[in-house]
Backbone as a ProteinNet text record, in pm:
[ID]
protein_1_A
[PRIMARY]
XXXXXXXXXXXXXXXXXXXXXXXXXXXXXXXXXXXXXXXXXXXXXXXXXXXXXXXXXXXXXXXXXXXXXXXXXXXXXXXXXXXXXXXXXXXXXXXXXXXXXXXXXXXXXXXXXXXXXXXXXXXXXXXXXXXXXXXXXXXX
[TERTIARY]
81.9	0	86	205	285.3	329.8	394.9	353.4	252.2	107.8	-11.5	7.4	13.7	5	143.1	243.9	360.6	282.6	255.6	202.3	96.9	32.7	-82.8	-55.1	123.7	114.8	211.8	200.3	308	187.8	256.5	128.6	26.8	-93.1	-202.7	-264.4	-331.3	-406.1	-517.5	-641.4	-754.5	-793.7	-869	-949.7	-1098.7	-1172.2	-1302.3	-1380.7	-1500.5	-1643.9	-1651.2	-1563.9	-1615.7	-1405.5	-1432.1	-1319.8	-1176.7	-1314.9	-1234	-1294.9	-1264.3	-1320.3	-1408.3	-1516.9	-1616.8	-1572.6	-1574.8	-1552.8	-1656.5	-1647.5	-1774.9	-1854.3	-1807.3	-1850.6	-1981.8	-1961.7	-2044.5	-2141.3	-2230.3	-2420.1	-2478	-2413.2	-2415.3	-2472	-2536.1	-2572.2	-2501.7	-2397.4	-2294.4	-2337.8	-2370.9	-2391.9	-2545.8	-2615.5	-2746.5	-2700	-2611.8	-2581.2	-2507.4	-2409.7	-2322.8	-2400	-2516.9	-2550.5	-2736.3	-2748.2	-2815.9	-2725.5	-2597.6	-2538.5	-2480.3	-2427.8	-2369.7	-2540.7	-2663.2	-2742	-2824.6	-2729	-2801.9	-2683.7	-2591.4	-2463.3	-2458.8	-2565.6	-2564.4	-2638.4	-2719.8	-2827.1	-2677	-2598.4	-2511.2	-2343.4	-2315.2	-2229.2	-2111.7	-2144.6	-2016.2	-1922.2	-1981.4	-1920.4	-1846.6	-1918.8	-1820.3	-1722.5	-1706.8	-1639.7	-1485.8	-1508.1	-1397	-1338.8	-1434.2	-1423.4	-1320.5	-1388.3	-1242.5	-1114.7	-1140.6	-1005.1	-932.4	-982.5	-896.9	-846.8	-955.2	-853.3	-777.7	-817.4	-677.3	-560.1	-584	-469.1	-394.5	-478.4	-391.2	-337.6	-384.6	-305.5	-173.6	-97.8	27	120	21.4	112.2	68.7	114.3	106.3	50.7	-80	-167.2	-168.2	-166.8	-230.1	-315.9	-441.3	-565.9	-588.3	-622.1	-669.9	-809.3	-877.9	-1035.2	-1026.8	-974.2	-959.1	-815.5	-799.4	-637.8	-616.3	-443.8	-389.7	-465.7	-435.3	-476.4	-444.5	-313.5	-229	-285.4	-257.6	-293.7	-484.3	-576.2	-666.7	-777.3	-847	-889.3	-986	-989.8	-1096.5	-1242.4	-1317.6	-1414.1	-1378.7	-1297.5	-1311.4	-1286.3	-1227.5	-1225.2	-1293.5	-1429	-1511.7	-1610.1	-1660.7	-1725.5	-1689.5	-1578.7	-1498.2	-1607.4	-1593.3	-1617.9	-1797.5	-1868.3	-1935.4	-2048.3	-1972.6	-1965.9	-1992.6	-1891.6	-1869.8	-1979.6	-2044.4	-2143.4	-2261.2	-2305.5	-2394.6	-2394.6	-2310.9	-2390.4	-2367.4	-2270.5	-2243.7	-2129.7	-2055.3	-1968.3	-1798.8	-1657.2	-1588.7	-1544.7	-1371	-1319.9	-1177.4	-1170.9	-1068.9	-938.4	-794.8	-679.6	-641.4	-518.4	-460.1	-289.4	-235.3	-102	-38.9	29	107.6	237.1	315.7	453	471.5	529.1	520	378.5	288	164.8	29.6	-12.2	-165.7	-287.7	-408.3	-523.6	-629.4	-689.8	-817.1	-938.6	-1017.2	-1130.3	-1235	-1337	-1435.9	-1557.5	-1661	-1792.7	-1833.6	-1824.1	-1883.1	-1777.1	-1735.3	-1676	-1735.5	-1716.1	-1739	-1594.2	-1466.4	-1363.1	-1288.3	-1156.2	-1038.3	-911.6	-857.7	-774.9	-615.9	-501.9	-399	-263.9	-173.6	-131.4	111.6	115.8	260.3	283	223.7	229	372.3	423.8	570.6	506.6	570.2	573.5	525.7	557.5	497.4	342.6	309.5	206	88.9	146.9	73.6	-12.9	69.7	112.9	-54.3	5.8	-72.7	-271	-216.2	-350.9	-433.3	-368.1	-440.1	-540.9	-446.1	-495.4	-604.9	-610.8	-717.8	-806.1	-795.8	-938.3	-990.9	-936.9	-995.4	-1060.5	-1030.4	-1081	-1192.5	-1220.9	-1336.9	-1455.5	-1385.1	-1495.7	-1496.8	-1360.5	-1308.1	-1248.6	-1178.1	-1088.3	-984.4	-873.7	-730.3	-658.1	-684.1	-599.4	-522.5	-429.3	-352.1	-465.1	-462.7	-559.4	-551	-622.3	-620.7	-548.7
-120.1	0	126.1	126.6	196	254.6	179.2	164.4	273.3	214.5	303.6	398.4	432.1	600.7	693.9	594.4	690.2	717.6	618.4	636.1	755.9	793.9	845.7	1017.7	1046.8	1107	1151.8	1076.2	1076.4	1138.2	1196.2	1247.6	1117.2	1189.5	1138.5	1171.7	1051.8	1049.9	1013.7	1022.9	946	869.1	778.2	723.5	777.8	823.2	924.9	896.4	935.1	915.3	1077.2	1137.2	1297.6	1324.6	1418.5	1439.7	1541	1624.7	1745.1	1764.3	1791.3	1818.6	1911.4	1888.3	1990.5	2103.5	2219.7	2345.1	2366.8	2461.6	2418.9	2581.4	2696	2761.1	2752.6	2647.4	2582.1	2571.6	2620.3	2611.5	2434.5	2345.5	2236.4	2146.8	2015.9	1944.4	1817.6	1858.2	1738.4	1647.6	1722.4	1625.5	1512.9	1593.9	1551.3	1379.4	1402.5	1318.4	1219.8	1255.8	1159	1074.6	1103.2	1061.9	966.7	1027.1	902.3	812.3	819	733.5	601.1	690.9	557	445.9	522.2	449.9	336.7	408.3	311.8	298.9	250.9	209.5	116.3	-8.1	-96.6	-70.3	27.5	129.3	152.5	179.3	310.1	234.1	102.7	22.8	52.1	142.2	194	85.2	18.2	-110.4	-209.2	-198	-257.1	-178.6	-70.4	6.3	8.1	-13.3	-8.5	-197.4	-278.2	-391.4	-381.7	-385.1	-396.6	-351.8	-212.4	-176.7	-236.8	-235.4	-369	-462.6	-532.7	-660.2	-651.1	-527.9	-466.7	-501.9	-367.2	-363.8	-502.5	-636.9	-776.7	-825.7	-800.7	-866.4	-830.2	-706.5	-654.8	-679.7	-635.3	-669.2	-739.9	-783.8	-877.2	-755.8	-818.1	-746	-732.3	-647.8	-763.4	-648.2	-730.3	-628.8	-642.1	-543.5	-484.6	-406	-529.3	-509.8	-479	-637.1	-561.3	-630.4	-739.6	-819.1	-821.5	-785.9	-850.7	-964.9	-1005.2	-1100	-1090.3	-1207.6	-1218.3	-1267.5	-1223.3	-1337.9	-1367.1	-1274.5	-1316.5	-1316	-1418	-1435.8	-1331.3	-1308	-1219	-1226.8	-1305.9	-1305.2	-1301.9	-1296.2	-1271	-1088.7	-1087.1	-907	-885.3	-868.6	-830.8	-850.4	-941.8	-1006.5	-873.3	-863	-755.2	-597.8	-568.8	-429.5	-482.8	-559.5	-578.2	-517.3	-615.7	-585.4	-435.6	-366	-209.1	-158	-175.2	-64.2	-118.1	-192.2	-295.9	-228.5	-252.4	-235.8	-70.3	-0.5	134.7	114.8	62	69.4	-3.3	64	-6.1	62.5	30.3	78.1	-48	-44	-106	-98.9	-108.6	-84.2	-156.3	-143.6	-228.6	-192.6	-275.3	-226.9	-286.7	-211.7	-262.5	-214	-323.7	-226.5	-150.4	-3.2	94.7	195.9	124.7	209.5	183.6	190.3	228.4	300.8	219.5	224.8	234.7	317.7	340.7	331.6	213.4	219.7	236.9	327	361.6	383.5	380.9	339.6	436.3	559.9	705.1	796.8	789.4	842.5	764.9	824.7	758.8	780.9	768.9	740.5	670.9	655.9	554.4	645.6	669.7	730	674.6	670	579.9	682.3	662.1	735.7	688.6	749.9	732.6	684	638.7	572.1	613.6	560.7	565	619.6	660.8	726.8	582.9	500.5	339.6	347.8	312.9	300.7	424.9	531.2	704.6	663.7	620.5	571.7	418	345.3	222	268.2	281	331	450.7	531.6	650.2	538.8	457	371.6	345	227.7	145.8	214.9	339.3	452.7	456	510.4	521.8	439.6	315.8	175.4	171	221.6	219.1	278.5	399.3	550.6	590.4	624.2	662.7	782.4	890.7	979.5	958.4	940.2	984.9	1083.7	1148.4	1286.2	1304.8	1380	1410.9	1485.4	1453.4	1519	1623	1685.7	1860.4	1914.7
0	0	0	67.7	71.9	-94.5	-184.7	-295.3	-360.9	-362.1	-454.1	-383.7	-231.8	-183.5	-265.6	-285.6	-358.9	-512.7	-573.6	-722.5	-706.4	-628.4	-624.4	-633.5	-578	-594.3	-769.1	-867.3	-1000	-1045.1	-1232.5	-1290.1	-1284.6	-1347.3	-1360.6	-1531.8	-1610	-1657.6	-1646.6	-1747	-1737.6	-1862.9	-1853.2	-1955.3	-1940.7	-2011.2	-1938	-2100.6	-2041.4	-2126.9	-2222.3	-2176.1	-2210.1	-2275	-2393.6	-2460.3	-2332.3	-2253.9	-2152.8	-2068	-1922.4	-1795.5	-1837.4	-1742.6	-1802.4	-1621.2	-1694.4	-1589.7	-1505.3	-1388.6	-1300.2	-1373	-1464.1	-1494.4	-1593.6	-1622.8	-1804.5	-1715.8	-1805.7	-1805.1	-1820.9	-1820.1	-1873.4	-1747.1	-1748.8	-1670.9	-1624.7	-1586.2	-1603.5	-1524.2	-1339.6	-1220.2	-1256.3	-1332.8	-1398.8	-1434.3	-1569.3	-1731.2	-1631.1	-1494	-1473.4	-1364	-1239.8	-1182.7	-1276.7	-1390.7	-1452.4	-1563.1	-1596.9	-1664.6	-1523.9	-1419.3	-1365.3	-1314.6	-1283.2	-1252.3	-1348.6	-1498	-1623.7	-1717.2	-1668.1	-1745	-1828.3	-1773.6	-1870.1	-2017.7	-2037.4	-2175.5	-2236.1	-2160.6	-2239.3	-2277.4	-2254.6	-2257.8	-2200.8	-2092.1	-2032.8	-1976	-1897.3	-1854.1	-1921.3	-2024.5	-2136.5	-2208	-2191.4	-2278.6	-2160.3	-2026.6	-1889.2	-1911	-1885.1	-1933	-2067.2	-2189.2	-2289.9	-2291.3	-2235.8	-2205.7	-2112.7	-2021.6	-1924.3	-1974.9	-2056.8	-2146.4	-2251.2	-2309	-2403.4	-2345.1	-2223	-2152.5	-2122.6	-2038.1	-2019.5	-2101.8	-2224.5	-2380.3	-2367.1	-2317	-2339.3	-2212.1	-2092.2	-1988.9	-1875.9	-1723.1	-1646.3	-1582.4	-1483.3	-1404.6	-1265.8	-1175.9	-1053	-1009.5	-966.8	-899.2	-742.2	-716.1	-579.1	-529.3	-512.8	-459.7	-263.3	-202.2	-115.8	-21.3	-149.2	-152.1	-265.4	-276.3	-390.3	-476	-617.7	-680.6	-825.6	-821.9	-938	-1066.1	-1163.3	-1292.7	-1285.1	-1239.6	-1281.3	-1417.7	-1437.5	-1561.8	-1575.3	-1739.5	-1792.9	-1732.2	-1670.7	-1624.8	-1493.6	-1403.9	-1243.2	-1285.5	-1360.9	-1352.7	-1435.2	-1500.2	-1572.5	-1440.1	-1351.1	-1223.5	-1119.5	-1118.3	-1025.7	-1062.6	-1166.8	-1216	-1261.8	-1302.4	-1237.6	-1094	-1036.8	-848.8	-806.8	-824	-818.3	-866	-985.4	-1071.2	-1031.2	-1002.2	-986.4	-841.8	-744.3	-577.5	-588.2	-642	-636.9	-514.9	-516.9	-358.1	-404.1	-371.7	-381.4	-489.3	-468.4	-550.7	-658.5	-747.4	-772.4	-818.8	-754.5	-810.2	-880.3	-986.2	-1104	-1120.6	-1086.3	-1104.3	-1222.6	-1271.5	-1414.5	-1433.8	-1339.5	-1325.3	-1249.5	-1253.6	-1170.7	-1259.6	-1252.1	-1302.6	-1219.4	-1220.7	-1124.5	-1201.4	-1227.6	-1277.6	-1176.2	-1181.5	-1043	-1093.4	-1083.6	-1132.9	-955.1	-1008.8	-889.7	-940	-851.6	-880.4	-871.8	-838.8	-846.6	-940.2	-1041	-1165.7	-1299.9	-1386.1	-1536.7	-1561.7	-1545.6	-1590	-1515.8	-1557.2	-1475.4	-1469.8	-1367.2	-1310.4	-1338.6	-1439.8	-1470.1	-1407	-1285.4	-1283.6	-1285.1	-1317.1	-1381.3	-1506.2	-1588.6	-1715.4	-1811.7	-1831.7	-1877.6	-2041.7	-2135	-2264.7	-2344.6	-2342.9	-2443.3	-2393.4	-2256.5	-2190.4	-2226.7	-2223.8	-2283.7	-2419.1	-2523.4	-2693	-2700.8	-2607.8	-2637.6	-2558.7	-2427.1	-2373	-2423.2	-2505.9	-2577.5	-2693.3	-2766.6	-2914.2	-2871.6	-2718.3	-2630.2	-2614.2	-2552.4	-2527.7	-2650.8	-2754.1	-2863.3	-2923.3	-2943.1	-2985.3	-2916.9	-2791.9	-2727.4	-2703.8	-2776.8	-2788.9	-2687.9	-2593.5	-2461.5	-2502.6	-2444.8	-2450.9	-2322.1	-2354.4	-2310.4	-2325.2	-2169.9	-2176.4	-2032	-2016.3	-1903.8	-1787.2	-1662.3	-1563.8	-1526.7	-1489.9	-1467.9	-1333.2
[MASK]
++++++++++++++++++++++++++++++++++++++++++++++++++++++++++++++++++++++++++++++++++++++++++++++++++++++++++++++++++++++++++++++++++++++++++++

């Protein structure tokens, strides 16, 4: 744990549903769009859209996740089950380490939080968002 609290503080990117932070100045309904998308995620394939990328991501490199223990090498359906879990009860958060990298998936955001990502990792996870109809951008 010692670990993710250091990562937590390296840059940060996101993988996110929206191209740019929306400002708190904009006339726009963001708290509206985001508190009925996470309650109807499955209409809107969001879950699947966090899901693929995840398994993008295992195609390239070795994983290990953090629900509320470690857990090495698990298969495409215990972490699809995992994220799942989260959207489904609304509770819980999940970490992902990849190397010296760190993925934050949480149940009250529509994005994923990736933070230190080395220049290859920037390159490949930008492609993955995209493939997904995600946006990848550096965090504010």
């Amino acid at each position: 744990m010692e670990n993710i609290d250091k990562l937590l503080e390296a840059p940060c990117y996101v993988v996110d549903f929206l191209p740019k932070r929306v400002s708190k100045e904009t006339n726009g309904q963001f708290f509206e769009v985001e508190n009925y998308l996470l309650n109807h995620h499955e209409w809107y394939g969001l879950r699947d859209r966090f899901v693929r990328f995840i398994l993008k991501v295992m195609c390239y490199y070795s994983v290990s996740f953090c629900q509320n223990d470690w857990m090495e090498e698990l298969s495409p359906e215990q972490m699809a089950e995992m994220i799942d879990i989260i959207m489904e009860k609304h509770s819980c958060d999940m970490n992902i380490l990849i190397k010296d990298t760190l993925i934050q998936f949480g149940w009250d955001c529509l994005h994923m939080s990736v933070y230190n990502p080395d220049e290859e990792m920037c390159e490949l996870f930008e492609q993955i968002a995209v493939s997904e109809g995600l946006f990848w951008r550096k965090a504010d």
